[in-house]
C-alpha positions in Angstrom: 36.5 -24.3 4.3 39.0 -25.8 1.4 40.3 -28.7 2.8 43.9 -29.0 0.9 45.9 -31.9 2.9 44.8 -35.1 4.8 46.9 -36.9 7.8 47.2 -40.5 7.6 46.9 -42.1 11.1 47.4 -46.0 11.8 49.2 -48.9 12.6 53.0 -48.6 11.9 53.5 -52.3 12.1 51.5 -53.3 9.0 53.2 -54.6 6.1 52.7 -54.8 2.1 50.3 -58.0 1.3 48.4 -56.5 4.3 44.6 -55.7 4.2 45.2 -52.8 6.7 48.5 -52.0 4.3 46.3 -52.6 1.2 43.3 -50.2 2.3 45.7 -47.7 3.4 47.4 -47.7 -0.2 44.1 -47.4 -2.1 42.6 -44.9 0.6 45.7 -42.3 0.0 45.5 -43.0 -4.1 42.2 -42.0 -4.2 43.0 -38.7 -1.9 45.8 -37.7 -4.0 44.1 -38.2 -7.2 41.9 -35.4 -5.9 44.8 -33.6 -5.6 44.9 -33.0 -2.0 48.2 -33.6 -0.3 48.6 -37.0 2.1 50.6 -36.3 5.4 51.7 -38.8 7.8 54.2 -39.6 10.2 56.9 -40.4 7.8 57.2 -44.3 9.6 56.0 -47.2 8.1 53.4 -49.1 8.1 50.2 -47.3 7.4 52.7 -44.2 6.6 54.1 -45.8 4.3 51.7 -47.4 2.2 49.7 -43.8 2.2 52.8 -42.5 1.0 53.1 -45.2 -2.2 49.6 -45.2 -2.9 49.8 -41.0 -3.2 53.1 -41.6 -5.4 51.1 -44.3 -7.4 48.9 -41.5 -8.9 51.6 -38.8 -9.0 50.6 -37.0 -5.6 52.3 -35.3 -3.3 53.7 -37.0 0.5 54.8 -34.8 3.4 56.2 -36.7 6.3 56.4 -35.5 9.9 58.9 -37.4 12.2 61.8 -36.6 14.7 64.7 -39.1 16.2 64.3 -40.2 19.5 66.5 -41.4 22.0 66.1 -43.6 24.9 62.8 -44.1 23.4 61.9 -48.3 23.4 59.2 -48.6 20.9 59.1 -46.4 18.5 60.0 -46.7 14.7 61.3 -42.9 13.7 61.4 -42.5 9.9 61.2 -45.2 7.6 64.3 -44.9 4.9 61.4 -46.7 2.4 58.7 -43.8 3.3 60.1 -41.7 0.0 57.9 -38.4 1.0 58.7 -35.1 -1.0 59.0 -33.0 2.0 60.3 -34.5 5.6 59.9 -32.2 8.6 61.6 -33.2 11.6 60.4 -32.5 15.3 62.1 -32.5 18.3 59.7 -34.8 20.6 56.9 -37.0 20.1 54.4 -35.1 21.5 55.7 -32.0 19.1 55.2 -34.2 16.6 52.3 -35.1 17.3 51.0 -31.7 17.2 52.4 -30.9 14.1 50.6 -33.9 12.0 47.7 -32.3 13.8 48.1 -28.9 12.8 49.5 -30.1 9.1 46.2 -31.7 8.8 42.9 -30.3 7.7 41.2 -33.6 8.4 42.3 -36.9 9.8 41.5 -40.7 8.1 42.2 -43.0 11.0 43.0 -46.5 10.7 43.2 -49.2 12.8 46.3 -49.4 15.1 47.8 -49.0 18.9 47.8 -46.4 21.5 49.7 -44.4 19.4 46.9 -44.2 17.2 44.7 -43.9 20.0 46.8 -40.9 21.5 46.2 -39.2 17.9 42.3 -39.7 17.3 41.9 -38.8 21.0 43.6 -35.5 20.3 42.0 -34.8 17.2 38.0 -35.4 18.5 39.0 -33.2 21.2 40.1 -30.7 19.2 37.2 -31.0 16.8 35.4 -30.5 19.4 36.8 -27.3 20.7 36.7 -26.0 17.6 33.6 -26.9 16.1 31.9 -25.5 13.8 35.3 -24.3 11.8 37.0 -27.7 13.1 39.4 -30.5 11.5 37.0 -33.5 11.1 37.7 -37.0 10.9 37.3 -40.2 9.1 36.9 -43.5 11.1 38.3 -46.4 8.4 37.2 -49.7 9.8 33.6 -51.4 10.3 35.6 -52.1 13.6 35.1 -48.1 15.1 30.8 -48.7 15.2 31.3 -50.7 18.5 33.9 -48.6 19.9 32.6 -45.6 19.7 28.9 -47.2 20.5 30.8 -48.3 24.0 32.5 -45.0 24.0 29.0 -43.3 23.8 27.2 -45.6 26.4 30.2 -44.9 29.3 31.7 -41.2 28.8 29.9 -38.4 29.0 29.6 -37.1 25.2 28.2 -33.9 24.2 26.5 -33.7 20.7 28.6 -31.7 18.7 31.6 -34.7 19.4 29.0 -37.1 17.5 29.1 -34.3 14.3 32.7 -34.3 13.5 33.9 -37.4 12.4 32.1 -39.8 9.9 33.1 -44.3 9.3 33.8 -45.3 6.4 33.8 -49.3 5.6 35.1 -48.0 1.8 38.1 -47.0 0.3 35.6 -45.5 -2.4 33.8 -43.4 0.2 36.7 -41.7 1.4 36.7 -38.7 -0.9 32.7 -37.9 -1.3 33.2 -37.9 2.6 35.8 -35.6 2.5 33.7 -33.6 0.0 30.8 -33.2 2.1 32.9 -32.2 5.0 34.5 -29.9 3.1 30.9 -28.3 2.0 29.1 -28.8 5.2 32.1 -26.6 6.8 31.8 -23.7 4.2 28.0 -23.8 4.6 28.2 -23.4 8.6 31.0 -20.3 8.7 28.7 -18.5 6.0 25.9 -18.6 8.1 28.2 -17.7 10.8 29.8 -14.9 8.9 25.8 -13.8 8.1 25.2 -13.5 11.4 28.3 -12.4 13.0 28.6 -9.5 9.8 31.8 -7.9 12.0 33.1 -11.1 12.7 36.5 -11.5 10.4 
């Protein structure tokens, strides 16, 4: 499996000076270097900054966003999120969907339920489809007890525990992606060897 873009999910209410911000910045930099493409939600906060830190190194920035109304508390597109390519969506949860599907693999940050609303839906997901799945990154020392109270309370099967990797450094981000990206290849060879009419 080539992995070829990665969503940025996180916090929309972070700003520059930020650690959150900061780590963000450095975490899309180092993707884009790689050349893969950084998507996000085309807001700002966490957006943002993994929009400027893809720009920083000459990368690419696709944004994904659509203009509510009625809607209380959400940002829609930040003016300052200068992506190359904006897509706009009719609803939330199309959106939603779309930053999924745009995605080959998800780097999570810290942030709200909106956050929460994303990772849920992309480890379910990952589930379903495992084994030619969308993994994820976990940024933050902060996910170990989460998903350690996760584990001891909900019913999780094994193969939820396989798709997603944290990552405490910006530096780790890619040779994680890497291995993703080989560990994938590996397991639809094998499947392909043993499924030879499969296609």
């Amino acid at each position: 499996m080539e992995i070829k873009n990665v969503t940025f999910l996180g916090y929309s209410g972070c700003h520059p000076g930020e650690e959150l911000y900061q780590n963000a910045f450095d975490a899309a930099a180092c993707v884009a270097k790689e050349g893969y493409v950084v998507v996000n939600g085309g807001g700002p906060g966490v957006m943002r900054a993994s929009t400027e830190g893809a720009k920083s190194v000459g990368g690419q920035a696709i944004g994904i966003t659509f203009y509510p109304k009625d809607m209380t508390f959400f940002e829609g597109h930040d003016p300052g999120n200068n992506v190359d390519e904006l897509i706009e969506t009719n609803s939330y949860l199309e959106r939603t969907l779309k930053l999924l599907d745009y995605g080959d693999i998800f780097v999570v940050f810290n942030g709200g339920t909106g956050t929460i609303s994303e990772f849920g839906m992309a480890w379910g997901l990952a589930r379903l489809y495992f084994g030619h799945h969308k993994p994820l990154i976990l940024f933050g020392g902060f996910w170990y007890p989460i998903i350690e109270e996760i584990a001891q309370h909900m019913k999780l099967r094994q193969e939820e525990l396989e798709v997603y990797k944290i990552i405490t450094e910006v530096d780790h981000i890619v040779p994680a992606i890497k291995e993703f990206e080989d560990k994938l290849s590996e397991t639809q060879h094998n499947h392909q060897e043993e499924n030879p009419f499969t296609t």
